[in-house]
C-alpha positions as a LaTeX table, in Angstrom:
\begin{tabular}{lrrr}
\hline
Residue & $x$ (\AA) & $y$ (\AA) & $z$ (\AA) \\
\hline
Unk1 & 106.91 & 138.07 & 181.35 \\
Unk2 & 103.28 & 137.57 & 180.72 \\
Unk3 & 102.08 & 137.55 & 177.58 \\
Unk4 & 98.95 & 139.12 & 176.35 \\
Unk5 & 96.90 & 137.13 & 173.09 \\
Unk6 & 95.05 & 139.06 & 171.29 \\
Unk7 & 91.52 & 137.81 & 172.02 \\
Unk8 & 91.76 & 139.00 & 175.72 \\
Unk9 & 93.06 & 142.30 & 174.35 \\
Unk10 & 89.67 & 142.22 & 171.72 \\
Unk11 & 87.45 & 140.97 & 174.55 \\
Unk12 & 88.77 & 144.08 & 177.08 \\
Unk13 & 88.43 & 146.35 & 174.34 \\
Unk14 & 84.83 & 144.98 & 173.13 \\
Unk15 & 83.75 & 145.57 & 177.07 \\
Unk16 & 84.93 & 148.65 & 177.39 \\
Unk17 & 83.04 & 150.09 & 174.02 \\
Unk18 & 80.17 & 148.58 & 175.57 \\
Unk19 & 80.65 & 149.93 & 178.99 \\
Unk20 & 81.05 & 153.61 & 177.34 \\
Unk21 & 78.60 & 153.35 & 174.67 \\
Unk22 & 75.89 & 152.61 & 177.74 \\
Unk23 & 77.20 & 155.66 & 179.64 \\
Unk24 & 76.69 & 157.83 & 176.51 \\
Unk25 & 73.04 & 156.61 & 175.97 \\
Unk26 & 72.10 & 157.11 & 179.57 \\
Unk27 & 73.46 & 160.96 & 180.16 \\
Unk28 & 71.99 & 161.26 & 176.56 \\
Unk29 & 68.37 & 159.94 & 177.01 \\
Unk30 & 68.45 & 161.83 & 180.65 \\
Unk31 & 69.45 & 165.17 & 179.06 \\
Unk32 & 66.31 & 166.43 & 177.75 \\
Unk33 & 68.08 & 169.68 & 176.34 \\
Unk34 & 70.67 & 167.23 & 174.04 \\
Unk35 & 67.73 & 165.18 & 173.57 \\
Unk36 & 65.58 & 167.95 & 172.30 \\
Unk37 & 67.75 & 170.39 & 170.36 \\
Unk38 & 70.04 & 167.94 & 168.81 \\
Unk39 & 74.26 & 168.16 & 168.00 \\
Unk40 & 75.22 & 166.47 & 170.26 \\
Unk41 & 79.20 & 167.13 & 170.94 \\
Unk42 & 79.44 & 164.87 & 173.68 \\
Unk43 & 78.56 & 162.00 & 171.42 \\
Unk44 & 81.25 & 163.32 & 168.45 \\
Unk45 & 83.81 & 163.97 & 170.99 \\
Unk46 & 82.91 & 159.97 & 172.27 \\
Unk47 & 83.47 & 158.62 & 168.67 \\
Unk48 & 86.95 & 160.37 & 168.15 \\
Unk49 & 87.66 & 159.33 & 171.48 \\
Unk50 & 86.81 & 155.33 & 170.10 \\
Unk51 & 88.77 & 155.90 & 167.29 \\
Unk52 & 91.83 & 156.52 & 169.42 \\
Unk53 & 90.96 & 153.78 & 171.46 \\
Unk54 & 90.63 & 151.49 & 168.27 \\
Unk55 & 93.95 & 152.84 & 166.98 \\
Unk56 & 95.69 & 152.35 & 170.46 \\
Unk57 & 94.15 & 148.53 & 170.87 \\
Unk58 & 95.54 & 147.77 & 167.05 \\
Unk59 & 98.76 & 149.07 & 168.05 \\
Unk60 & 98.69 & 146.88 & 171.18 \\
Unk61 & 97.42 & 144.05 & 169.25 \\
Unk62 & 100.51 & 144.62 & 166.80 \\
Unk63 & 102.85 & 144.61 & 169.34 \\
Unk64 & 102.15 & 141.70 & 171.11 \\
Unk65 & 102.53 & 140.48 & 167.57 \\
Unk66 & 105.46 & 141.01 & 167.08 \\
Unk67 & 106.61 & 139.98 & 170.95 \\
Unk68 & 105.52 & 136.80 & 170.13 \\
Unk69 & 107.21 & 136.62 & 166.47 \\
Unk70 & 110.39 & 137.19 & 168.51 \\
Unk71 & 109.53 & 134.47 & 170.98 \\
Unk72 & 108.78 & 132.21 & 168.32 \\
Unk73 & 112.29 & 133.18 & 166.63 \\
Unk74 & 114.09 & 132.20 & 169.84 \\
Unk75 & 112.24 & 129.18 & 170.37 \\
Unk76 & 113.02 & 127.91 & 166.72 \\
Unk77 & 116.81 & 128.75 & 167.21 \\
Unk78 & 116.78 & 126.21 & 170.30 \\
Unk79 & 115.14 & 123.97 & 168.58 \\
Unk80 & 117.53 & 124.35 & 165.70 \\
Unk81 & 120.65 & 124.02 & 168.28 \\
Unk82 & 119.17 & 121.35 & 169.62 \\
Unk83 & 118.53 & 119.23 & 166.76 \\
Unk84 & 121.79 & 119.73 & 165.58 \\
Unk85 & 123.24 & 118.59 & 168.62 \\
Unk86 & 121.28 & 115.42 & 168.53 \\
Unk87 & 122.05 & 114.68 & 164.60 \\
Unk88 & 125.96 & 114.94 & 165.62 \\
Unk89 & 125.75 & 112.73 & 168.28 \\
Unk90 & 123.74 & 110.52 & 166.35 \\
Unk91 & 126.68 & 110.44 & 164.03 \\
Unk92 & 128.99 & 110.01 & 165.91 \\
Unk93 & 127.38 & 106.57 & 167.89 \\
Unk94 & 126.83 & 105.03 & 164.17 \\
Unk95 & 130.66 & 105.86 & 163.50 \\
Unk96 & 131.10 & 103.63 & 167.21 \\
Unk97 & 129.00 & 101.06 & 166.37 \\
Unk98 & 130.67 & 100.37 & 162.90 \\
Unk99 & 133.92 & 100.77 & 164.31 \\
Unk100 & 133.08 & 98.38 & 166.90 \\
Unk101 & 130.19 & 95.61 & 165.18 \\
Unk102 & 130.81 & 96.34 & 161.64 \\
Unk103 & 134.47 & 96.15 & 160.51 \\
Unk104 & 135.17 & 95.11 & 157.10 \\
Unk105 & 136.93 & 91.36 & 157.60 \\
Unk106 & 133.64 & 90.63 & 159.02 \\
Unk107 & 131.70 & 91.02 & 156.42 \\
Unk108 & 130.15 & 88.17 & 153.71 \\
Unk109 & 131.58 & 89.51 & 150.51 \\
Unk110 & 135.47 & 90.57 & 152.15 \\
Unk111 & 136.97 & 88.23 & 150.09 \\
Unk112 & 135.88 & 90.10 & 147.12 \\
Unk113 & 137.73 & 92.47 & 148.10 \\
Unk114 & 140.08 & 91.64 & 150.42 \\
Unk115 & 143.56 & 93.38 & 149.50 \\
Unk116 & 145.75 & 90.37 & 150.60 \\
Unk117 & 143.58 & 87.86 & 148.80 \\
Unk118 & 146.14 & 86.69 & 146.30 \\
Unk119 & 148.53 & 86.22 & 149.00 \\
Unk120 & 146.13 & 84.19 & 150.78 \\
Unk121 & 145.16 & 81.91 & 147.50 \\
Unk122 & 146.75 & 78.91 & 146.84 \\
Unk123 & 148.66 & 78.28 & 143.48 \\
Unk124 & 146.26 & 77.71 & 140.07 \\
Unk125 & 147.09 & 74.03 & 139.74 \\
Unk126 & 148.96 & 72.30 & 142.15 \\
Unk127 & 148.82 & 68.53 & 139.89 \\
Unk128 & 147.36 & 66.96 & 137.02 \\
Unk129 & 144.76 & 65.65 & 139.14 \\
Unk130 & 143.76 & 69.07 & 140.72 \\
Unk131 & 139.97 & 69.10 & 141.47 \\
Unk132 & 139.69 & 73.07 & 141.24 \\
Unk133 & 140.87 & 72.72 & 137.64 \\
Unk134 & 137.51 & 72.61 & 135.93 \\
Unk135 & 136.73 & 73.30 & 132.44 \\
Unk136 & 135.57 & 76.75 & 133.21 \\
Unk137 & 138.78 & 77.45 & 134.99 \\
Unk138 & 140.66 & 77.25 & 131.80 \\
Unk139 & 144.14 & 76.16 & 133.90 \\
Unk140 & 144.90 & 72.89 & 132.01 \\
Unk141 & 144.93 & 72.71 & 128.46 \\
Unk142 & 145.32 & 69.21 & 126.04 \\
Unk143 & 149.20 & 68.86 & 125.91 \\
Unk144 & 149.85 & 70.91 & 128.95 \\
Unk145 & 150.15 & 68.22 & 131.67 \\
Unk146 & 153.01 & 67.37 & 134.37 \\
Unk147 & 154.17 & 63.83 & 132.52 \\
Unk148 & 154.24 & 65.32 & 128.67 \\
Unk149 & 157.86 & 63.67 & 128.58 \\
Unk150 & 156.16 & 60.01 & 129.16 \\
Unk151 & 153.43 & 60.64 & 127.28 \\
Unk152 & 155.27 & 61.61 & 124.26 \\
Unk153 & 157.57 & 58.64 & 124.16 \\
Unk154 & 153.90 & 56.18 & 124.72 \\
Unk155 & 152.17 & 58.12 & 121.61 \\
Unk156 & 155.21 & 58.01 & 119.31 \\
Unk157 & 155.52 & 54.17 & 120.21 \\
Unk158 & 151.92 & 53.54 & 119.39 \\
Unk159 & 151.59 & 55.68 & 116.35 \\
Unk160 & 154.46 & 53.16 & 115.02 \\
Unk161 & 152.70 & 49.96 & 115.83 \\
Unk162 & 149.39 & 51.79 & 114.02 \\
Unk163 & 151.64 & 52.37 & 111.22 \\
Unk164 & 152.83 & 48.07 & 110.96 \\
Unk165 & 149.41 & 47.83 & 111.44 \\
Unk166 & 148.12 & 49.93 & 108.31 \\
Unk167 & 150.98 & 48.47 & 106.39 \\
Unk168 & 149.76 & 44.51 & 107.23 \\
Unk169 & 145.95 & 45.85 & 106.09 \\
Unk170 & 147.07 & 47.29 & 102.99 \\
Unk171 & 149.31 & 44.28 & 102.06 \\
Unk172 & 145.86 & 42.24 & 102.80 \\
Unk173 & 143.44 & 44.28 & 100.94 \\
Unk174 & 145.69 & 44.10 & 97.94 \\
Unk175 & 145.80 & 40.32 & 97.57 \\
Unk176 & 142.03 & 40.21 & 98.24 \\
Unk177 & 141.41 & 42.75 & 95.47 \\
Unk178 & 143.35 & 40.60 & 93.21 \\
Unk179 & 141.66 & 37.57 & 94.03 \\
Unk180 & 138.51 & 39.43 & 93.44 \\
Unk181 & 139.68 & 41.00 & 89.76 \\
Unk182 & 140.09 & 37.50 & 89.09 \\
Unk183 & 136.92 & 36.27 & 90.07 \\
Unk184 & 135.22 & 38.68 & 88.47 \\
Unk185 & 137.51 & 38.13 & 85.14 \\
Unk186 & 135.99 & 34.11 & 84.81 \\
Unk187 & 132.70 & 35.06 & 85.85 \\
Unk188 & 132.46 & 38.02 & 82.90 \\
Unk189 & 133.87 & 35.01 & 80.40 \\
Unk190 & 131.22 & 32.67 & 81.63 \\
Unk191 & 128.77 & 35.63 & 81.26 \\
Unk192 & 130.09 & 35.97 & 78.01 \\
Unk193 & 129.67 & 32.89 & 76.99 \\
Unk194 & 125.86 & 32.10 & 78.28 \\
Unk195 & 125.01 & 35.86 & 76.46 \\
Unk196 & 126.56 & 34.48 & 72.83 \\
Unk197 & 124.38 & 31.54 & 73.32 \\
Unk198 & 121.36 & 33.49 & 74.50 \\
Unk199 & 121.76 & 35.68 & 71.55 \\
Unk200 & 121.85 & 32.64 & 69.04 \\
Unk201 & 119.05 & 31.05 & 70.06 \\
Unk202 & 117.48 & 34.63 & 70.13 \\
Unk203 & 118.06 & 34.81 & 66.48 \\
Unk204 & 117.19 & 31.71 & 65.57 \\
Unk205 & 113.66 & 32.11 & 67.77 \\
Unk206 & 113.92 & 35.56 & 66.07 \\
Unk207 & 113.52 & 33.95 & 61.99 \\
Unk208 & 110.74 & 31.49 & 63.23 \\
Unk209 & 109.07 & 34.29 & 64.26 \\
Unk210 & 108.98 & 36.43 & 61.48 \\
Unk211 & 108.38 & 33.45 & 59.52 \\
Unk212 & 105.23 & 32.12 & 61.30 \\
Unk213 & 103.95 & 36.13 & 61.45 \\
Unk214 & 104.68 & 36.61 & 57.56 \\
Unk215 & 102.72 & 33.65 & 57.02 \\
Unk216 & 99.96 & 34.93 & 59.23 \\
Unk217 & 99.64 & 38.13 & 57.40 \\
Unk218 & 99.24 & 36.58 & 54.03 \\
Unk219 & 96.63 & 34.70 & 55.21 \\
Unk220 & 95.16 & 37.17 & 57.01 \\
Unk221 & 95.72 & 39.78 & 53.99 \\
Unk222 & 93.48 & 37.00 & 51.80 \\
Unk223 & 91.14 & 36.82 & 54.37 \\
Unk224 & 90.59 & 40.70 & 54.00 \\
Unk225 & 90.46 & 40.81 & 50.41 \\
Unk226 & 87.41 & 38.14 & 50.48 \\
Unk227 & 85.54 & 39.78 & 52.79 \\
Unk228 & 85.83 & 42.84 & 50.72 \\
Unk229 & 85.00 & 41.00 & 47.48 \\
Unk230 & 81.68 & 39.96 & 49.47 \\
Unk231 & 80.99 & 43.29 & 51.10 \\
Unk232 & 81.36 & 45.02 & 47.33 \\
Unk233 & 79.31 & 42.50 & 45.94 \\
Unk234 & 76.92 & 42.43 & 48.93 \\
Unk235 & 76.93 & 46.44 & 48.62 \\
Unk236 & 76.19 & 46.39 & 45.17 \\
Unk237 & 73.47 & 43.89 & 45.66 \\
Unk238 & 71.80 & 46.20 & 48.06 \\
Unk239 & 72.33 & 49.49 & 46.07 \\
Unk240 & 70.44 & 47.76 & 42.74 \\
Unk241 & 67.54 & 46.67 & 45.57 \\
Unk242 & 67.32 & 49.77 & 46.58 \\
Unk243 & 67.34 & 51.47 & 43.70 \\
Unk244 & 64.66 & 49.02 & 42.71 \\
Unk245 & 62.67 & 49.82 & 45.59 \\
Unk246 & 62.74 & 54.02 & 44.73 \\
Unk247 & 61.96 & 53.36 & 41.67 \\
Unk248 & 58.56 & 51.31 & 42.06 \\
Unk249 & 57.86 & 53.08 & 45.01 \\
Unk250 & 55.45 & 55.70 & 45.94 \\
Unk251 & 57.98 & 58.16 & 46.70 \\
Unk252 & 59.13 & 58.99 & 42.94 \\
Unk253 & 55.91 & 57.31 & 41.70 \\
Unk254 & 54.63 & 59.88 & 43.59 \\
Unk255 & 51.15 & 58.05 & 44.91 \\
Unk256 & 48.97 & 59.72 & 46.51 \\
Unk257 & 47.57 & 57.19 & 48.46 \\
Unk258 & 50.70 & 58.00 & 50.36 \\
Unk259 & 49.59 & 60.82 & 51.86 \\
Unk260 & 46.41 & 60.22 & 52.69 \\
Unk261 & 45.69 & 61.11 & 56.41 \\
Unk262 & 43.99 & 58.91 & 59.02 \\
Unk263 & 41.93 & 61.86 & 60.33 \\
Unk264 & 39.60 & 62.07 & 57.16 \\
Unk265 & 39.73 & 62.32 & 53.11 \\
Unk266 & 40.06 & 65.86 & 53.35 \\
Unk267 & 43.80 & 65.54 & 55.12 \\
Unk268 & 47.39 & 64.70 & 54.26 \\
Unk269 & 50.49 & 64.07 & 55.68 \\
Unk270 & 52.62 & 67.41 & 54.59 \\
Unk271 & 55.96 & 65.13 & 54.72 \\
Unk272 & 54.52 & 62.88 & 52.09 \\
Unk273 & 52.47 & 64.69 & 49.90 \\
Unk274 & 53.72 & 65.46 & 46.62 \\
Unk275 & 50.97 & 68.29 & 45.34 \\
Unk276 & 47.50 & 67.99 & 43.57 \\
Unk277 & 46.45 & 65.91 & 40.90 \\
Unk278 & 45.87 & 66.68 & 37.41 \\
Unk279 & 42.01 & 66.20 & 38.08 \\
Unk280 & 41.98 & 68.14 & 40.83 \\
Unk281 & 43.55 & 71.09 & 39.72 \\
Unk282 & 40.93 & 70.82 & 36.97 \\
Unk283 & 38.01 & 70.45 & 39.47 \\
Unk284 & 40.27 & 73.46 & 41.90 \\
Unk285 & 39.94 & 75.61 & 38.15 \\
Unk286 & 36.33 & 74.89 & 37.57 \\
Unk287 & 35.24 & 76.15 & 40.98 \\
Unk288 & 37.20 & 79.00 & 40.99 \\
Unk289 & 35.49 & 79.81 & 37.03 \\
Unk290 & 32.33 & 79.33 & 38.99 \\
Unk291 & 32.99 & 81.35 & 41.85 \\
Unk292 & 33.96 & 84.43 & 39.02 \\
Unk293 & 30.70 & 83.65 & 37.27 \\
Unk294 & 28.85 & 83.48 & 40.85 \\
Unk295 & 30.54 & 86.95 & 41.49 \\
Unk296 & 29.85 & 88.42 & 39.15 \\
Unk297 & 25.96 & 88.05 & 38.91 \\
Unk298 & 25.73 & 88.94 & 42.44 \\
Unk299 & 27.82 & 92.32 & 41.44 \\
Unk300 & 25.36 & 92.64 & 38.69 \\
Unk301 & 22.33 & 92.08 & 41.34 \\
Unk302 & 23.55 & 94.38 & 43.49 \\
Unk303 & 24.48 & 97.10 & 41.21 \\
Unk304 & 20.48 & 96.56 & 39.78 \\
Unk305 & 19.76 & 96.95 & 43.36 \\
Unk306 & 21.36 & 99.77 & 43.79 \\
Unk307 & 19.55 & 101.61 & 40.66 \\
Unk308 & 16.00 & 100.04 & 41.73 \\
Unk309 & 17.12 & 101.90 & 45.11 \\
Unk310 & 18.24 & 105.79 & 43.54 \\
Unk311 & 14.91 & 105.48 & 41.24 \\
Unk312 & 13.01 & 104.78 & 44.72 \\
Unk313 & 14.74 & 107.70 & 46.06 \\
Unk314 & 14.58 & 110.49 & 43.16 \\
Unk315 & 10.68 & 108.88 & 42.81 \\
Unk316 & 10.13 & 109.94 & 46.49 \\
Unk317 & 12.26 & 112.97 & 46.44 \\
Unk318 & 9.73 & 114.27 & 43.57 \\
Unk319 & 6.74 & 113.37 & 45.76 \\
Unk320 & 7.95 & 115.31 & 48.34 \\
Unk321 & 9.01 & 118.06 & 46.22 \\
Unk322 & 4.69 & 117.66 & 44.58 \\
Unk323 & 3.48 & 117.73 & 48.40 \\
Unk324 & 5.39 & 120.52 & 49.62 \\
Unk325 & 4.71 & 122.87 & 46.84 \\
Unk326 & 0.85 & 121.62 & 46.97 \\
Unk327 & 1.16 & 122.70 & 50.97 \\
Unk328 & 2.79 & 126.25 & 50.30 \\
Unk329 & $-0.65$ & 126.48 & 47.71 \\
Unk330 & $-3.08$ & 125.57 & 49.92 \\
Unk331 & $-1.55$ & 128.16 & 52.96 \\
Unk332 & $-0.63$ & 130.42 & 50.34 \\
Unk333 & $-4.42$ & 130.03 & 49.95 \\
Unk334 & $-5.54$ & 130.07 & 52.88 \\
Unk335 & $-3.60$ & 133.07 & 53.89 \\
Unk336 & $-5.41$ & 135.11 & 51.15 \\
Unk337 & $-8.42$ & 134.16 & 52.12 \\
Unk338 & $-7.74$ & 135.08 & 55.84 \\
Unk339 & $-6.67$ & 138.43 & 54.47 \\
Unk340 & $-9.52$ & 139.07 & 52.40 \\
Unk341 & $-11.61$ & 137.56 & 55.71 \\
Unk342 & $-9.76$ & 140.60 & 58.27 \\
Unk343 & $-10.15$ & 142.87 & 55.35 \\
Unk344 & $-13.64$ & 142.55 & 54.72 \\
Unk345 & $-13.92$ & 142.52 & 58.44 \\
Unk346 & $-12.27$ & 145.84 & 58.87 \\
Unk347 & $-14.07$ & 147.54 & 56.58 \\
Unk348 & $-17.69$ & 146.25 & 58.14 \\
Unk349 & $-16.27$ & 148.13 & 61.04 \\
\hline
\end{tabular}
């Protein structure tokens, strides 16, 4: 069967419009009485007759859809059968080729897990001397070996001749601690004896000592008490000189030369001076009675100033007073005689 895709169907159908829709405009443009009038039925009747033809092409188109859906369907069942037909007989050469190449006594790790394995092994330890029994292996243990019997009789026979042994040791250790208690015994009495002679010659060094230092002290204590004797008389010696020396001294004979000041007559020194003389506070009194004396004859001046100055003043104020009332006569005046002037004036006219 041939099948029909849907762009030929759309192509056929596209021509055909075409072909129709040219027929239409030709019997239309060479109909003047359609042309002219207008409603043209022809043309209406053409577009229903389109639409049909539209519907009947979708339908087509939908139909060859679903043809070819169902061809597709089949064509994915064979495929299906197919590839299930391969995937068994896949299956079924792997199962060969194990059976055949791949059996389990030739693999590396049978013995792992080989079910006849023990019966295969060999026993744990076959003798003493065994190289497969290694520490790991934990199959021989001290105690545990094939001649225990003749071992056991050896260990018993030389743990008796380490006993004999022990025994001779001890025996000798004794009589050479003995020997040495005694040696040690004569040596502490000889100690003894060289210590009670150390200690009497200690004493005896002990008294001369004392002796010689008591004697030392006394005259060292005599020694001290003479130097003191000087030192208090040397002391006092020093104390009357100095005493001496305050006393005829120009501190306390207070001096004033003492004080005097290299920078003039007029200065002291403030740490030695000892205040003003008895003729100087005389002189210092007699200055200051002049000073009041001087004071008070310029107060006197000045107040005899000050009353030659107010009788200047009143004296002036009164001339002033004179001149002013002398001016207010003489306008006083001379404004009367300017009236009786404009007067006598007026009354000529």
């Amino acid at each position: 069967m041939e099948v029909v895709l849907p762009q030929d169907l759309k192509q056929d159908a596209g021509l055909a419009k075409r072909r129709h829709a040219e027929l239409r405009r030709q019997k239309r443009v060479f109909d003047a009485r359609s042309r002219i009038i207008g409603g043209d039925t022809e043309a209406w009747n053409a577009q229903v007759h389109d639409q049909k033809i539209k519907e009947a092409t979708e339908r087509a188109r939908h139909e060859t859809f679903a043809a070819e859906m169902r061809q597709n369907d089949k064509i994915t069942c064979i495929l299906e059968d197919r590839e299930r037909r391969d995937r068994k007989t896949l299956c079924r050469a792997i199962n060969n080729f194990q059976q055949s190449f791949q059996r389990p006594e030739t693999r590396r790790e049978f013995d792992l897990s080989d079910p006849l394995a023990l019966k295969k092994d060999l026993p744990a330890r076959q003798s003493d001397n065994d190289i497969r029994n290694t520490i790991s292996g934990m199959q021989k243990f001290m105690g545990e070996d094939l001649n225990f019997q003749e071992r056991k009789k050896f260990q018993e026979e030389q743990n008796r001749e380490w006993s004999l042994q022990q025994q001779r040791e001890w025996e000798r250790a004794r009589a050479s601690h003995r020997c040495a208690e005694d040696l040690h015994l004569q040596t502490r009495l000889s100690f003894d004896e060289t210590a009670k002679h150390l200690q009497t010659l200690e004493r005896t060094t002990r008294r001369a000592v004392c002796a010689a230092v008591k004697e030392f002290n006394r005259k060292q204590a005599e020694e001290s008490m003479e130097r003191k004797k000087q030192e208090r008389k040397q002391e006092e010696e020093d104390n009357l000189a100095e005493i001496s020396s305050l006393l005829h001294g120009d501190l306390l004979s207070e001096n004033p030369q003492q004080a005097a000041s290299s920078f003039g007559p007029h200065r002291v020194i403030p740490g030695r001076w000892k205040g003003m003389s008895r003729e100087q506070l005389q002189q210092i009194r007699l200055t200051q009675k002049q000073q009041v004396v001087e004071k008070l004859r310029l107060q006197e001046e000045e107040c005899q100033r000050d009353m030659d100055w107010d009788q200047q003043r009143v004296q002036k104020a009164r001339e002033a007073l004179l001149h002013e009332r002398q001016r207010q006569r003489q306008q006083r005046d001379l404004r009367r005689a300017l009236d009786d002037s404009n007067l006598s004036l007026a009354k000529e006219q």
